[in-house]
N, C-alpha and C positions, 0 to 999 in steps of 0.2 A: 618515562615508559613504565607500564606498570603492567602490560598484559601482551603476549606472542603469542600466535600459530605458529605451529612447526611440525612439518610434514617427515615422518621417516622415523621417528626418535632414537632409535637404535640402532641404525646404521653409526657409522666409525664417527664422520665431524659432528652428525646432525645430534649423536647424543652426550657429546663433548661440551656444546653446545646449551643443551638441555639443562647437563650438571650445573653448568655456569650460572646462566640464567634464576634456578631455580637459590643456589646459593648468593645470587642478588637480592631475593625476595619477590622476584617477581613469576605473577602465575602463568604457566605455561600451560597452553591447549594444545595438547598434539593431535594428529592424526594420522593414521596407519591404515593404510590401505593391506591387502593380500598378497603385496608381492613376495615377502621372502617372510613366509609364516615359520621358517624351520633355520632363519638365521640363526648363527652360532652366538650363544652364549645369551641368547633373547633373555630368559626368566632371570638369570642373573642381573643384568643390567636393571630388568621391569626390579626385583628386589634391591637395591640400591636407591632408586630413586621415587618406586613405585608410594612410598609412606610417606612422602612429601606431601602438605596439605597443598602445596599450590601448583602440583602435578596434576593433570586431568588429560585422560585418557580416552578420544573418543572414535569413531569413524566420521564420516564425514557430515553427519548429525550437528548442526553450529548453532548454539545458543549467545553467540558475540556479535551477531552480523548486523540485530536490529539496534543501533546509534539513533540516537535522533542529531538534530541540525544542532541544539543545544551544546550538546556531548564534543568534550574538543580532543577528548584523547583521539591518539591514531596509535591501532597497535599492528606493528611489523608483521608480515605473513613469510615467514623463510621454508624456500622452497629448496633441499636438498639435493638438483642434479648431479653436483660430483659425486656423493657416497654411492647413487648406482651406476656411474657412467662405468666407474671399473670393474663393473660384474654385467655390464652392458644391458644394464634394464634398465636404463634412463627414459626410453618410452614406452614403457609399462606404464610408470605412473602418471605420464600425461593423457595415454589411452583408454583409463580407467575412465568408466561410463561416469563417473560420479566426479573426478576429478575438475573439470574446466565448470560442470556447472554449480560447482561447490562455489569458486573464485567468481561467479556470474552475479551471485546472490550479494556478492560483497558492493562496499561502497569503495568505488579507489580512492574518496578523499579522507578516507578514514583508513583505510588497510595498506600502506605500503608493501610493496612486492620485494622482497630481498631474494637473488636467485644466489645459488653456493655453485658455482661451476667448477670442471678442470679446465687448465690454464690453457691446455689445446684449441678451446671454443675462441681465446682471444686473437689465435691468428690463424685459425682452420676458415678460408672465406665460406665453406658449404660444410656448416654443421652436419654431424653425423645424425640422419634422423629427421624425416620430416616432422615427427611431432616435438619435435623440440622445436623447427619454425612456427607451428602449430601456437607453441606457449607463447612463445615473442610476438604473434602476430594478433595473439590473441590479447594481449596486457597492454601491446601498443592502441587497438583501437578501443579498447575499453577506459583508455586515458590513466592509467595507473602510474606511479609513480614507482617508475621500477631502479632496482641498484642490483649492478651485477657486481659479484666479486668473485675473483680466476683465483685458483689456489695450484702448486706444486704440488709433489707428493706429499705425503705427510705422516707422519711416523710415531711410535710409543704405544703405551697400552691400548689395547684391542684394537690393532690393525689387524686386518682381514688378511686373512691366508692368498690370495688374488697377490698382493705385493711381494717387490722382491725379497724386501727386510725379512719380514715375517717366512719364508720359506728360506732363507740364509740361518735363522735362529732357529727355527723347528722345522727338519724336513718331513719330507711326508713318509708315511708307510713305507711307503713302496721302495724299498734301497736301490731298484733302478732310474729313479728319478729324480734328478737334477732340479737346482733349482729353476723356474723358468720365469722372465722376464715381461709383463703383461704387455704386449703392444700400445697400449693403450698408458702404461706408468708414464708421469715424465719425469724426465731425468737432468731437467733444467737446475733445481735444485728439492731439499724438504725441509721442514720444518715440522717442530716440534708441536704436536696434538693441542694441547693445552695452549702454546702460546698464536696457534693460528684460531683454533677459536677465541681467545683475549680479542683478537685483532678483526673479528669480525662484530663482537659484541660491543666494541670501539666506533663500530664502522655503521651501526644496525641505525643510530640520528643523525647521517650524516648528509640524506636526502641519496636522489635520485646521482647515476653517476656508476663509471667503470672503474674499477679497484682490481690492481694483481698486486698478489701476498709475496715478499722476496723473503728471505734470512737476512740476506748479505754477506754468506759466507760463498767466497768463489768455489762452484763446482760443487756444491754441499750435499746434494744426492752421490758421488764419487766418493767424500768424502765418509759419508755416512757408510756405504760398502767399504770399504775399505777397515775403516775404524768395528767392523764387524766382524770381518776374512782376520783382524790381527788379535781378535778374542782366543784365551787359549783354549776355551772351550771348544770352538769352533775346527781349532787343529785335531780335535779329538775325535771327530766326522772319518768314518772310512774313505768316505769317497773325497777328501781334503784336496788332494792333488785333482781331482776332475772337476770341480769346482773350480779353484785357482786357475786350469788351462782354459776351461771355460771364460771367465772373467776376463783373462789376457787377450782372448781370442775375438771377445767385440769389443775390448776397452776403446779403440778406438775408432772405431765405427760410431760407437756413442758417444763417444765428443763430441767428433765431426757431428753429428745430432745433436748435442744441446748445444754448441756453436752456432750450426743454421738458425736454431730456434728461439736463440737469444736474440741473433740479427731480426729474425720475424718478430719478435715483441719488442724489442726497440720502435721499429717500423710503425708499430701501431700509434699514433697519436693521440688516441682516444683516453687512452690508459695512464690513470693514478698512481702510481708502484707505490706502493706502502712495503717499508721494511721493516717487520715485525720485531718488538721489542722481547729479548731471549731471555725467559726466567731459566734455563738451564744448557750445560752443554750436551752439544748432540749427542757422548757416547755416556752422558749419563740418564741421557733422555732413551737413549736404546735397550740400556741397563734395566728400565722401567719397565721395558715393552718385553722384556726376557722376565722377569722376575712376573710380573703381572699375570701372563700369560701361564707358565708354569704352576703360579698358584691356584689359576682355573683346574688347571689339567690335576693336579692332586687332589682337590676339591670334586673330580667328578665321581 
């Protein structure tokens, strides 16, 4: 593999993702559509990765797509629906006018389809979202060689404020508000940024095929809260005690939740469970995602 598409670059996994890749040596075409022009911390990230020679940045303008029969590469097209499913613009980018005929022009024996989904899609029977049936019905009749792979939450540097992690470490302004809980987070388990993309860029030759990302650590999003609430920094929050009653107050409603939903993806047959291989622990992987952030916020 020496050449990727990859849709979003700056979102949380897609540009986790990016960094990897490009410290592989291999060159990466992104593309960016208009959906979140005023994402947090964009220019940061573009200056990071941006002076890489094998970074290329473009809209939906594709200078890869003409292969001849000759030509045996196939380079992976990774489409990033998890990074917007949790700010809920996951059909933004399939509605974009330029989007599906971008993927039209392609060849699918040459461009593999990698989708990055939330882990929900594996046992939600009616996606949220008719144009996400749109995409799947779209890559199926076009014969594409497509691989989905479901992910948990996912945590460390530049997680997006949407999460609970992220609003347990830095609350917002507003000292009437709490942290709150995305409908949408699961709380099955997470996994560390760095080693869920490892596990994707593992995953990117491995053909067509349904793949969900585990830790393996029992209840590891509980975990991960918890290993946060007992930071002493955290004691240092006025609102400490309404946090803590909060927390108490759905602890077990959300079990009973990732209970159900563990039974639901058992259920699934379809599914690969890949347990990701852990370059670190979670509360030093948390530790990352506090220090990280901070040294944005001084830096502004």
């Amino acid at each position: 593999m020496e050449r990727v598409i990859l849709f979003q670059p700056y979102e949380f996994l897609s540009y986790s993702i990016c960094k990897l890749l490009l410290d592989e040596g291999i060159q990466v075409k992104t593309i960016t559509s208009s959906i979140n022009d005023d994402l947090l911390f964009t220019s940061e990230k573009r200056m990071e990765i941006g002076r890489n020679a094998n970074f290329y940045e473009n809209d939906f303008d594709n200078d890869w797509t003409e292969l001849t029969e000759d030509d045996q590469e196939r380079i992976p097209v990774i489409i990033p629906i998890y990074d917007l499913f949790m700010k809920k613009e996951e059909m933004k980018l399939v509605a974009n006018k330029d989007f599906l005929p971008f993927l039209d022009k392609l060849k699918p024996e040459f461009f593999p389809i990698t989708l990055l989904l939330p882990e929900q899609y594996a046992y939600t029977p009616n996606r949220d979202g008719e144009s996400i049936e749109q995409l799947t019905e779209f890559l199926f009749e076009k014969n594409y060689s497509c691989q989905e792979i479901y992910l948990p939450t996912l945590y460390g540097p530049w997680q997006p404020e949407e999460y609970y992690f992220q609003q347990l470490l830095f609350p917002s302004n507003d000292k009437c508000s709490l942290p709150k809980l995305n409908k949408r987070e699961a709380v099955t388990d997470a996994i560390f940024i760095d080693d869920g993309a490892q596990e994707v860029f593992q995953l990117l030759g491995k053909g067509a095929g349904k793949y969900l990302l585990r830790s393996g650590m029992n209840q590891g999003w509980f975990q991960c809260v918890e290993e946060i609430l007992a930071d002493k920094r955290i004691h240092e929050r006025e609102d400490i005690n309404e946090i803590k009653s909060q927390w108490e107050n759905q602890l077990e409603i959300l079990k009973q939740k990732e209970a159900n939903t563990g039974k639901l993806l058992q259920a699934n047959k379809c599914l690969n469970t890949i347990f990701v291989k852990k370059s670190i622990e979670s509360i030093k992987g948390i530790a990352l995602q506090q220090k990280q952030f901070e040294f944005l916020v001084n830096c502004k």
